[in-house]
C-alpha positions in Angstrom: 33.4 80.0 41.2 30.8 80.8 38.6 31.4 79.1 35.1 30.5 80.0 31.7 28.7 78.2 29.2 31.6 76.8 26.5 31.5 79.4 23.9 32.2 77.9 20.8 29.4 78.1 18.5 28.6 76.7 15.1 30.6 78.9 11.9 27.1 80.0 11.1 26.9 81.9 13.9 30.3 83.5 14.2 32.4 85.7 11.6 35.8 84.1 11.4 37.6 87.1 13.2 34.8 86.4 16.6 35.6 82.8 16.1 39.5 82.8 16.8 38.7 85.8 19.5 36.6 82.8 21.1 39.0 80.4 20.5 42.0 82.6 22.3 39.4 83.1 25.2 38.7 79.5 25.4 42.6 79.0 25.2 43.5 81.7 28.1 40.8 79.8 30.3 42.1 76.9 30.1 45.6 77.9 30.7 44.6 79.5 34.2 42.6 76.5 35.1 45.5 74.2 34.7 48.0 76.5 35.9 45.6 76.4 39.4 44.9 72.8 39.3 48.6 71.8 38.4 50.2 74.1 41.0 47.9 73.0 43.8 47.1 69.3 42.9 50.2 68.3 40.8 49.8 66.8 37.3 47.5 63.6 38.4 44.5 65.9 37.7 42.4 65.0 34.8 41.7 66.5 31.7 38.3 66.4 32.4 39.2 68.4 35.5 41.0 70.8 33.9 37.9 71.2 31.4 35.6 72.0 33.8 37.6 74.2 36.4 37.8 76.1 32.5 34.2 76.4 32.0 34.6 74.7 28.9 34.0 71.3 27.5 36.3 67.8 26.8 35.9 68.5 23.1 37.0 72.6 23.1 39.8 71.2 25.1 40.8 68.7 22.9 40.7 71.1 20.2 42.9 73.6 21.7 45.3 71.2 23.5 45.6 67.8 21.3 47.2 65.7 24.0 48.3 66.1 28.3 51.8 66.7 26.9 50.8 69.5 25.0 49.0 71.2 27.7 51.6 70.4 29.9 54.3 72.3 27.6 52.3 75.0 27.3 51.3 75.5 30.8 55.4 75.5 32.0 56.7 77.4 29.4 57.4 80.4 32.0 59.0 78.0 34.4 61.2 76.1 32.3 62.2 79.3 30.9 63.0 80.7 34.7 64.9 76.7 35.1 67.4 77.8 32.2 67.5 81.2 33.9 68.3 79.8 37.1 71.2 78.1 35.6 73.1 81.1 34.2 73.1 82.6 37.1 74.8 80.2 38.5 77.4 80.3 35.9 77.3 83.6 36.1 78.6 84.0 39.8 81.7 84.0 40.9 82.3 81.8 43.5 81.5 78.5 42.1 80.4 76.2 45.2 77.9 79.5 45.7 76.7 79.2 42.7 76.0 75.2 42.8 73.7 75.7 46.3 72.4 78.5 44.9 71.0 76.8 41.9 69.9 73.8 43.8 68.2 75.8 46.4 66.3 77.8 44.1 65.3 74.6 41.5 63.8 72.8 44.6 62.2 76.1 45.5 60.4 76.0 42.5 59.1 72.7 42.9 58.2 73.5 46.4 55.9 76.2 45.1 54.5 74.9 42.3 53.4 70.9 42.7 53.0 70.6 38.7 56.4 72.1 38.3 57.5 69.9 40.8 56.2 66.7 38.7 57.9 68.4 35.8 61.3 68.1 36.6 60.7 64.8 38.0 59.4 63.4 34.6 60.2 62.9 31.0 57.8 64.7 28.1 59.3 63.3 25.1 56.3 65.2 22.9 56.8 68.4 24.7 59.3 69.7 22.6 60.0 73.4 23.6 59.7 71.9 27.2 62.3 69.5 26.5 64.4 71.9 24.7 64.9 73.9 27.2 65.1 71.1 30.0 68.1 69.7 27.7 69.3 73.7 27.7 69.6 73.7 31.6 70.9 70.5 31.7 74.2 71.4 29.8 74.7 74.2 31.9 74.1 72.3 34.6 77.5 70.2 34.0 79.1 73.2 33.9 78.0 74.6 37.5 79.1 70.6 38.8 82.5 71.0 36.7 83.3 74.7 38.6 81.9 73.5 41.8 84.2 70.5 41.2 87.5 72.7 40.5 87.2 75.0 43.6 87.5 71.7 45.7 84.1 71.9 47.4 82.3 69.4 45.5 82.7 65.6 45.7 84.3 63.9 42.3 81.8 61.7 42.3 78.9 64.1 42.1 77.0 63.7 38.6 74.4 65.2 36.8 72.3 61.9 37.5 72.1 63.0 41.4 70.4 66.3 40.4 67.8 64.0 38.7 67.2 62.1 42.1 67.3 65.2 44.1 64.5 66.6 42.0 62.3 63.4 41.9 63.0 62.9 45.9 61.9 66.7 46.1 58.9 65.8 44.3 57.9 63.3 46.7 58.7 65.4 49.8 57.0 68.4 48.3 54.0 65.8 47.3 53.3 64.4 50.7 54.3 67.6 53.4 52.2 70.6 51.6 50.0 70.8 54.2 51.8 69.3 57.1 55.1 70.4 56.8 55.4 72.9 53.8 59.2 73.7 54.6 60.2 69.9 55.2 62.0 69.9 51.6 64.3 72.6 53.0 65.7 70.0 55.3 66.0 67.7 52.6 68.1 69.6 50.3 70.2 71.2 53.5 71.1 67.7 54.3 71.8 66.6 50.6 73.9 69.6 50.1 75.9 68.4 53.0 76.2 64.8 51.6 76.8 66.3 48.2 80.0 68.8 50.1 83.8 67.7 50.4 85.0 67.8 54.0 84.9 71.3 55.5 83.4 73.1 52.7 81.3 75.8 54.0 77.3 75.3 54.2 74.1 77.1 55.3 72.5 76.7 58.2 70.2 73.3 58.4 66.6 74.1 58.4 65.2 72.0 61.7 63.7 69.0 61.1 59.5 69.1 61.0 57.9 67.5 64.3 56.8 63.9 64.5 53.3 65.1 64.4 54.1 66.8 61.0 56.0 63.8 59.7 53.0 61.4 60.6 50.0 63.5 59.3 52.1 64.0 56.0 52.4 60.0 56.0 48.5 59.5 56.3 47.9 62.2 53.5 50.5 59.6 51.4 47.7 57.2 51.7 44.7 59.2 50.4 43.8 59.4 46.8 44.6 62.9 45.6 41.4 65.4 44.5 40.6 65.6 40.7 43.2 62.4 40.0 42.7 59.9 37.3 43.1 59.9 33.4 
């Protein structure tokens, strides 16, 4: 992929209105370069990374995204935003223990196809307030979707909110270490958590098959190896 020379000339040069139509270019670039690198690589990948997949340099960067977490929240505004979606539908349907699957299915979905969402969910941003705002947003809804699931008599009392935050950073991890050898192995995690999560004889989907020892060992090896573009 061919990249640009970083655009951001000296005031001199520029009237104010084709400096901040520069900036938003540089801005947009760098957007769709971490979007790429985040959903394929996960959110080890540098800032310098993300610079130069931009066609831009360290210091435009720095000028349009102050800090990781700031990039980060901008970056997974549209997911976090489909997250709190996600969970008012689940409020929003009827049966309640449908509802509950539903929503976990689809969160670890999301993780599944996105690796930087994945890491997302999995982590903390304290600076990344709109991201947190709406990760505390889902979150309260979420107690409601355990609290109906809970009523109907399909879900264990015991459930909490705090097992949804294992789920997801378990899900990372499978999600992390399978993409290439066994892209639908989370499927089989969350079938079989679902199951664990269930009172006796509630009704369940069918269990996605387990991957193949092959699978399961060349996902182990990729464990070892240092991931592409990682580091600080």
């Amino acid at each position: 992929m061919s990249r640009s020379a970083d655009p951001d000339p000296p005031d001199d040069q520029q009237s104010e209105a084709g400096l901040r139509a520069d900036a938003e270019r540089n801005r947009v670039r760098i957007l769709a370069a971490a979007r790429r690198l985040f959903a394929g690589q996960g959110l080890g990948v540098s800032m310098a990374c993300v610079a130069r997949e931009a066609g831009v340099g360290k210091a435009t960067l720095s000028r349009r995204f102050a800090s990781r977490e700031e990039l980060i929240n901008a970056v997974f505004a549209d997911r976090m935003d489909a997250y709190a979606a996600a969970t008012a539908r689940a409020l929003a349907d009827p049966d309640p223990w449908r509802g509950f699957t539903g929503f976990i299915e689809t969160v670890c979905a999301m993780q599944a196809a996105d690796r930087g969402f994945a890491d997302v969910l999995a982590r903390s941003f304290p600076s990344a307030k709109a991201l947190e705002a709406r990760r505390a947003e889902a979150y309260e809804g979420f107690l409601e979707i355990i609290a109906r699931a809970q009523a109907g008599g399909h879900l264990r009392d015991d459930f909490t909110a705090e097992d949804l935050v294992i789920l997801l950073m378990a899900n990372a991890g499978v999600v992390a270490a399978t993409a290439e050898a066994a892209p639908d192995a989370w499927r089989r995690l969350v079938g079989q958590m679902l199951r664990a999560y269930a009172t006796p004889g509630t009704p369940l989907p069918p269990l996605t098959p387990p991957p193949s020892g092959t699978a399961v060992y060349r996902a182990m090896l990729r464990i070892s190896r240092p991931a592409p573009g990682s580091g600080t």
